[in-house]
MARKE-58132 format. One record per residue (C-alpha): z, x, y; residue in three letters. Coordinates in steps of 0.2 Angstrom, whole numbers, plus 5000, padded with zeros to 4 digits. Example, Ala and Ser with C-alpha at 12.3 -4.5 7.8 and 13.67 -1.06 7.14 Angstrom:
BEGIN
503950624978ala
503650684995ser
! end
This chain:
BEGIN
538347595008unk
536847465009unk
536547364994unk
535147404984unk
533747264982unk
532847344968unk
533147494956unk
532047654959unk
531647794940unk
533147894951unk
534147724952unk
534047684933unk
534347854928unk
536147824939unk
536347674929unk
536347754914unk
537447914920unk
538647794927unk
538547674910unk
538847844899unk
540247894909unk
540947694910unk
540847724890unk
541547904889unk
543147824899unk
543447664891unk
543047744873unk
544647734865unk
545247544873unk
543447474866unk
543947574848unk
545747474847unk
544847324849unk
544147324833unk
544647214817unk
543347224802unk
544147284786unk
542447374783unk
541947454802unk
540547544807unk
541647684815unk
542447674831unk
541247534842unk
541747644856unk
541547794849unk
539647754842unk
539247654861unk
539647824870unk
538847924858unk
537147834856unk
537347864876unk
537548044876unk
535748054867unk
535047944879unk
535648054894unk
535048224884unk
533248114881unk
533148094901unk
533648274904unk
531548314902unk
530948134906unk
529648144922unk
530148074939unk
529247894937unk
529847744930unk
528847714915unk
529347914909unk
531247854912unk
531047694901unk
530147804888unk
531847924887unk
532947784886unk
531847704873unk
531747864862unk
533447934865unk
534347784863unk
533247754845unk
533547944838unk
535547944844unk
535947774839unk
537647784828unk
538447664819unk
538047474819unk
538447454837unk
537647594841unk
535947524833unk
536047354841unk
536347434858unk
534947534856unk
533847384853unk
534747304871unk
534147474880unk
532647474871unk
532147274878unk
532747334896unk
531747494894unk
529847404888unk
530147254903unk
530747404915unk
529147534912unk
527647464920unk
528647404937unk
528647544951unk
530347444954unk
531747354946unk
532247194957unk
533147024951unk
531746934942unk
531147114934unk
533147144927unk
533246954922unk
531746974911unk
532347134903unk
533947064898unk
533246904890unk
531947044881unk
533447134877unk
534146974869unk
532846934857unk
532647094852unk
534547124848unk
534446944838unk
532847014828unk
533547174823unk
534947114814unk
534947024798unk
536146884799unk
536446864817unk
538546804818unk
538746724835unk
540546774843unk
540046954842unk
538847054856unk
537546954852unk
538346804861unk
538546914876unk
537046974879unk
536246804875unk
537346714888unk
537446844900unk
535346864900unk
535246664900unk
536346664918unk
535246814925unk
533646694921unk
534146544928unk
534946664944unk
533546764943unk
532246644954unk
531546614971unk
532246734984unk
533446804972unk
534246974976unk
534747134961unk
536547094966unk
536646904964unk
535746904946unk
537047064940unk
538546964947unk
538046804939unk
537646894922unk
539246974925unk
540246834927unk
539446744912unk
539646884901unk
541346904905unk
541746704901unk
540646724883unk
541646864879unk
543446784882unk
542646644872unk
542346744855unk
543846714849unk
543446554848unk
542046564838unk
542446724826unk
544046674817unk
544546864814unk
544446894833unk
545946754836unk
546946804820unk
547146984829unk
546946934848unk
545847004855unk
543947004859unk
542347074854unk
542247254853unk
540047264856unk
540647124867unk
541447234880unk
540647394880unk
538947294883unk
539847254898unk
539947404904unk
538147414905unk
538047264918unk
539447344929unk
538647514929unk
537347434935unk
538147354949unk
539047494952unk
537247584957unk
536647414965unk
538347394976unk
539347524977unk
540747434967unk
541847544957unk
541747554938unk
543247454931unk
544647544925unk
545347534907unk
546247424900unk
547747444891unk
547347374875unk
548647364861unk
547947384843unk
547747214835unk
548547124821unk
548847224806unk
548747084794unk
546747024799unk
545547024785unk
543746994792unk
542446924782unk
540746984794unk
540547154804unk
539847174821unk
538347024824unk
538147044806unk
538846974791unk
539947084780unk
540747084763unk
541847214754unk
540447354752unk
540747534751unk
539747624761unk
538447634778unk
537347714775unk
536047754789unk
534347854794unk
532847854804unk
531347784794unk
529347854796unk
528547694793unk
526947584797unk
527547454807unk
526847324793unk
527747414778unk
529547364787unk
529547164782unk
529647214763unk
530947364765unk
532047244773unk
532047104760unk
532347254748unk
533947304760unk
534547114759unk
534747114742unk
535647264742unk
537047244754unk
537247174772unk
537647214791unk
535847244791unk
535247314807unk
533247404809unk
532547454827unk
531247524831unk
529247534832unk
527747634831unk
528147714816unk
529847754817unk
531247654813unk
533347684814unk
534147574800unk
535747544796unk
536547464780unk
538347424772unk
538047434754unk
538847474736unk
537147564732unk
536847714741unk
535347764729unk
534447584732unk
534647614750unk
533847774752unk
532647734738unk
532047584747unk
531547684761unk
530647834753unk
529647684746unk
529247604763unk
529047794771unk
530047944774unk
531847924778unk
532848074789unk
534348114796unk
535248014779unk
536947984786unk
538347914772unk
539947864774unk
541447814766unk
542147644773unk
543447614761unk
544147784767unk
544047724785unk
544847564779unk
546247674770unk
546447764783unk
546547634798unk
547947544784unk
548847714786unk
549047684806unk
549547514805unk
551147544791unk
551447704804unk
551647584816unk
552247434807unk
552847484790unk
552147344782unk
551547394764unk
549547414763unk
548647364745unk
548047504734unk
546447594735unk
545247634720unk
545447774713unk
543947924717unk
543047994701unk
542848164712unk
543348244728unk
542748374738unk
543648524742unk
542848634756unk
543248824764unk
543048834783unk
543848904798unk
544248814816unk
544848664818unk
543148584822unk
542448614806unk
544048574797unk
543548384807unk
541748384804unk
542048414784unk
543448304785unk
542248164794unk
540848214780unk
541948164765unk
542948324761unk
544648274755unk
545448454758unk
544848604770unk
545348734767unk
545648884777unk
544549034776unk
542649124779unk
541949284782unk
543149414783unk
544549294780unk
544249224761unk
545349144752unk
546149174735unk
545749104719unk
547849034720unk
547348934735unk
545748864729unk
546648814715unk
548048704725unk
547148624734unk
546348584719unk
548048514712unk
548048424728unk
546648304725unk
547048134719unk
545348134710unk
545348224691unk
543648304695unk
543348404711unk
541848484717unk
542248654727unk
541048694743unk
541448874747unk
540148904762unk
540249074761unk
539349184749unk
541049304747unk
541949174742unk
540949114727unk
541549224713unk
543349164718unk
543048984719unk
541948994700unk
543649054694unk
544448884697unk
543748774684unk
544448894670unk
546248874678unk
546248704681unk
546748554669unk
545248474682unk
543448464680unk
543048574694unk
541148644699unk
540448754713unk
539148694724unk
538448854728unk
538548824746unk
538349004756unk
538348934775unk
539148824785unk
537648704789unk
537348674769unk
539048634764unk
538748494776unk
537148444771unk
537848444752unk
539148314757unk
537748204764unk
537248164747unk
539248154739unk
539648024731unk
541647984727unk
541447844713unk
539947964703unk
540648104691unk
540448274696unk
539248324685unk
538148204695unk
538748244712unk
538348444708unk
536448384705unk
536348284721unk
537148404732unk
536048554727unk
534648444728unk
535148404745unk
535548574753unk
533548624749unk
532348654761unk
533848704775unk
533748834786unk
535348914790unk
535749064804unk
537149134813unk
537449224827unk
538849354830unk
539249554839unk
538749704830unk
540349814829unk
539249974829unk
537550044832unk
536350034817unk
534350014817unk
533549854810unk
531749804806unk
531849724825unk
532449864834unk
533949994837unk
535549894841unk
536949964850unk
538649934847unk
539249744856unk
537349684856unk
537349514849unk
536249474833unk
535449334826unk
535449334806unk
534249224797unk
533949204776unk
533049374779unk
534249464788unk
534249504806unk
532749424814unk
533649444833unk
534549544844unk
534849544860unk
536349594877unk
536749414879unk
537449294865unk
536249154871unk
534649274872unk
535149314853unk
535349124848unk
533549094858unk
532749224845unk
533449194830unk
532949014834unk
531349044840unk
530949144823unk
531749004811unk
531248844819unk
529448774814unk
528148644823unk
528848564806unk
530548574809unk
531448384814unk
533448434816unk
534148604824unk
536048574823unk
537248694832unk
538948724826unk
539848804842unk
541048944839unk
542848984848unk
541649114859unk
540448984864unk
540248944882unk
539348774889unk
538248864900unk
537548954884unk
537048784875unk
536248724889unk
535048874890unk
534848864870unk
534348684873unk
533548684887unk
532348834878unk
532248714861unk
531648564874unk
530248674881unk
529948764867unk
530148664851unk
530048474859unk
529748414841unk
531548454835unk
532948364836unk
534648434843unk
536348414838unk
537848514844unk
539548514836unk
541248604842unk
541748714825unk
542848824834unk
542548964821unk
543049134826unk
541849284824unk
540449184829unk
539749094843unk
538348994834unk
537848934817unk
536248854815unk
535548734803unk
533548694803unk
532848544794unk
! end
C-alpha cells in the first residue's frame, strides 16, 4: 500500500476508528497501569469510552473536513468520562480546531495540531504535574515541530513524535515518584499513544501494536497527585457539562480550586465539561449553577473505588489493607438483569436485589438485605410501583432507619442515586434523591400478551407497546417501530439526555434504528445506551 502524504475528512475518520478500536483492545493493560489511591475510574476504560462518543458524533458528520473536526470536537466534549477522559478530549479538541479549515492534513498541519493540542491539554488542568500525559503530548508535539519542516512528509513527523513520545513515557517514572514505587508508566501516557500509531497505521499501513502484558503494580503505592493533576485524599469526582458564558468560567474555577483539586474544564462557546475531586459535592455543583447551568451531574464514590481496588490487591497478595470510614447510609436497590445489577452497583447502590414487574420481592428479602448493609441507616429504591407497599414495610421491622425513595422505573432510581450521598443521614439523602428524580421522563417498552383496544388504536395479541407516564402512547409490529413511537411522543425540542437501558430481547440492529431515528429526529438530545439485560422488556427509557 502507498504511503499516505496527507490525511483526507475519510482519512481522519479512519484514524479515529482505528484509535477507538486501538483503545477498545488495549483497555484493560492501560487500566492495570494505574496507581493513584483516589482514581478517576479505569484510564482505560474512560480513554475508550470518551472514544465511543466521538465515533457515534461522526456517524452524522458531513463528508468535508471542517464537519469531521466539528464531530470530533463535540463528541469527544459531551462523552468525555473521567479525568483522562477530559484531558483527551481537550488533545482531540486542539487536533480538531488546527485540522478544520485545511482541505488536507500533511506534516506541518499535524505538527501544528499537536502543539495546539498541548497547550490546550496544559490550560485545562489546574495544576498541571509533569510525568503524567501532559509530558507526553508536550514532548511528543515538540519532536513533530521541529520534524515538521521543509519537505517534511505525514510519516516522518508521526514516527518521530512517535519515537519521542514513547522515550517521555518510559521517562515518567523518573519524574512521578509513585510511577517508580509501582513500576510502571503513565497510564494517559500510553493510551495517548495510541492516537499517534493509529495514525500511522492510516498514514502507513503499520499495524496497531498489540497488548501488553501488563502485571498490576505495587500494592503498597500511596500517590500524592492524580492524572496531570495534583490530588489529595478527597472523596468524590464529581463531574458535568456546564452552559456558561465563556467569560463566567475564570471565577467558577477559582471557586472549584478552593474546593478540591484534579481540576480539569474543557470546553468553549458556552459549554464546558468539568471535572473535580472534592469533599463537597454541594459546593461543586453549587459553583456551577452560579456560573450557568450544569447537566449530566455524574458523582462518584472514590473511597469505594479505593476499597474496592484494596480488595483485589489482598486477593492477590494477602497483605492487610487499612480500614475504611464507616458510611452514615446505604442504598439498597430492586432490579433484574445482570446489567442493571452493574449499573446500580457502579451508581452507589450497596446491595441489588433481585426483583421487578411480575417478579417482586418480599418484605423478608427487603428486610436482609437490609441487615446486610454495614451502614445503620439505609434508603431503599424499589423502582417499581408494585413493590412499594412491600419495601415501606421495612422501616417498621428493622432496628435501621430505613426510608423509601418512591422510585417507580428503572431510569429514576438511577437518577435518585446521582444525588446520594454516603456520609449525609438518610433523612437528607430522601430529600436530595426525590428532588433529583423530578423532571424525568420515563417509558418502556414491552409485548401485549392479548388483544385489547387503547386511546392509540386496537392492539393485537404480540404487538409491541410503548408506555409512557400516561399510559400507552405507541404501538406498533416491530419492537423498534414501538420504541421510535413512544420516543417520538416523550422526547421534546427541550429534552438534553434520552438513555436506553437494553433488555435481554434487545437486538443491536434495533438500537441503531432507535438512534439513527433520534439523530434525524431529535439532533438536540443526547444518547446514551446501557446493557440491563432485564427480561420482559426490550427497552426502558429515561428523557431529561
Amino acid at each position: 500500500m502507498t504511503t499516505l502524504t496527507r490525511l483526507g475528512a475519510d482519512d481522519l475518520r479512519a484514524v479515529m476508528i482505528a484509535y477507538r478500536d486501538a483503545l477498545r483492545a488495549h483497555q484493560e493493560p492501560i487500566n492495570r497501569l494505574n496507581v493513584y489511591p483516589v482514581p478517576d475510574g479505569d484510564t482505560g476504560t474512560n480513554m475508550a469510552l470518551t472514544m465511543e462518543s466521538v465515533l457515534t458524533e461522526l456517524e452524522g458528520a458531513g463528508p468535508d473536513m471542517a464537519s469531521v473536526c466539528k464531530a470530533i470536537a463535540h463528541g469527544s466534549l459531551m462523552g468525555a468520562r473521567g479525568n483522562s477522559g477530559v484531558i483527551l478530549c481537550q488533545i482531540l479538541r486542539g487536533l480538531a480546531t488546527s485540522f478544520a479549515d485545511a482541505e488536507h492534513v500533511d506534516g506541518p498541519v499535524f505538527a501544528k495540531g499537536l502543539a495546539a493540542a498541548t497547550e490546550g491539554a496544559y490550560q485545562a488542568v489546574g495544576k498541571p504535574v509533569e510525568g503524567t500525559i501532559l509530558t507526553v503530548v508536550r514532548e511528543a508535539a515538540e519532536a513533530a515541530t521541529a520534524a515538521g519542516v521543509g519537505e517534511a512528509t505525514l510519516a516522518g513527523v508521526l514516527e518521530a513524535a512517535l519515537a519521542r513520545g514513547g522515550t517521555a513515557l518510559q521517562r515518567t517514572p523518573e519524574l512521578l515518584d509513585v510511577l517508580r514505587q509501582a513500576g510502571v508508566v503513565d497510564a494517559g501516557g500510553t493510551g495517548f499513544l495510541l492516537l499517534l500509531d493509529a495514525a500511522q497505521c492510516v498514514v502507513s499501513a503499520r499495524p496497531l501494536p498489540e497488548p501488553a502484558d501488563v502485571a498490576a503494580p505495587a500494592p503498597a503505592v500511596k500517590a500524592t497527585g492524580d492524572h496531570a493533576g495534583g490530588a489529595g485524599d478527597v472523596s468524590y469526582e464529581v463531574m458535568f457539562l456546564l452552559e456558561a458564558d465563556d467569560e463566567a468560567v475564570g471565577s467558577f474555577r477559582e471557586r472549584w480550586a478552593g474546593i478540591g483539586d484534579s481540576i480539569v474544564v474543557v470546553g468553549g462557546d458556552g459549554l464546558w465539561n468539568c471535572h473535580i475531586h472534592t469533599d463537597d459535592i454541594g459546593a461543586a455543583i453549587e459553583a456551577g449553577i452560579d456560573a450557568g447551568r450544569p447537566r449530566r451531574i455524574r458523582v462518584s464514590d472514590l473511597a469505594g473505588e479505593v476499597e474496592e481496588e484494596r480488595w483485589v490487591r489482598e486477593g492477590a497478595t494477602g497483605s492487610p489493607g487499612s480500614a475504611v470510614t464507616t458510611l452514615v447510609t446505604e442504598v439498597v436497590a430492586v432490579a433484574s438483569g445482570k446489567g442493571l445489577t452493574a449499573l446500580f452497583e457502579a451508581h452507589g447502590a450497596g446491595s441489588v436485589v433481585s426483583g421487578g414487574q411480575s417478579m417482586n420481592p418480599s418484605t423478608a428479602e427487603l428486610l436482609a438485605a437490609v441487615k446486610r448493609c454495614r451502614a445503620d441507616q439505609v434508603i431503599i429504591l424499589p423502582n417499581n410501583a408494585n413493590i412499594m407497599a412491600v419495601a415501606e414495610q421495612v422501616d417498621g421491622l428493622s432496628a435501621k432507619s430505613v426510608r423509601v425513595v418512591p422510585t417507580t422505573e428503572i431510569n429514576s432510581g438511577l437518577a435518585a442515586l446521582v444525588a446520594f450521598d454516603p456520609r449525609r443521614d438518610v433523612e437528607e439523602n430522601a430529600k436530595a434523591m426525590v428532588a433529583a428524580t423530578e423532571g424525568l421522563v420515563a417509558g418502556e417498552v414491552t409485548r401485549a400478551v392479548r388483544a385489547f383496544g387503547s386511546s392509540v388504536g386496537p392492539i393485537a395479541e404480540g404487538d409491541w407497546i410503548g408506555l409512557g407516564p400516561g399510559g400507552i402512547e405507541a404501538f406498533a409490529a416491530d419492537v423498534a417501530g414501538a420504541a421510535i413511537g413512544l420516543l417520538d411522543a416523550l422526547v421534546g425540542d427541550a429534552s438534553e439526555l434520552v438513555t436506553l437501558i437494553e433488555g435481554e430481547q434487545a437486538r443491536t440492529e434495533d438500537t441503531e434504528v432507535i438512534r439513527a431515528w433520534l439523530a434525524e429526529h431529535r439532533p438536540g438530545a443526547e444518547v446514551e445506551v446501557h446493557d440491563g439485560g432485564q427480561p420482559l422488556y426490550p427497552y426502558l427509557v429515561g428523557i431529561e
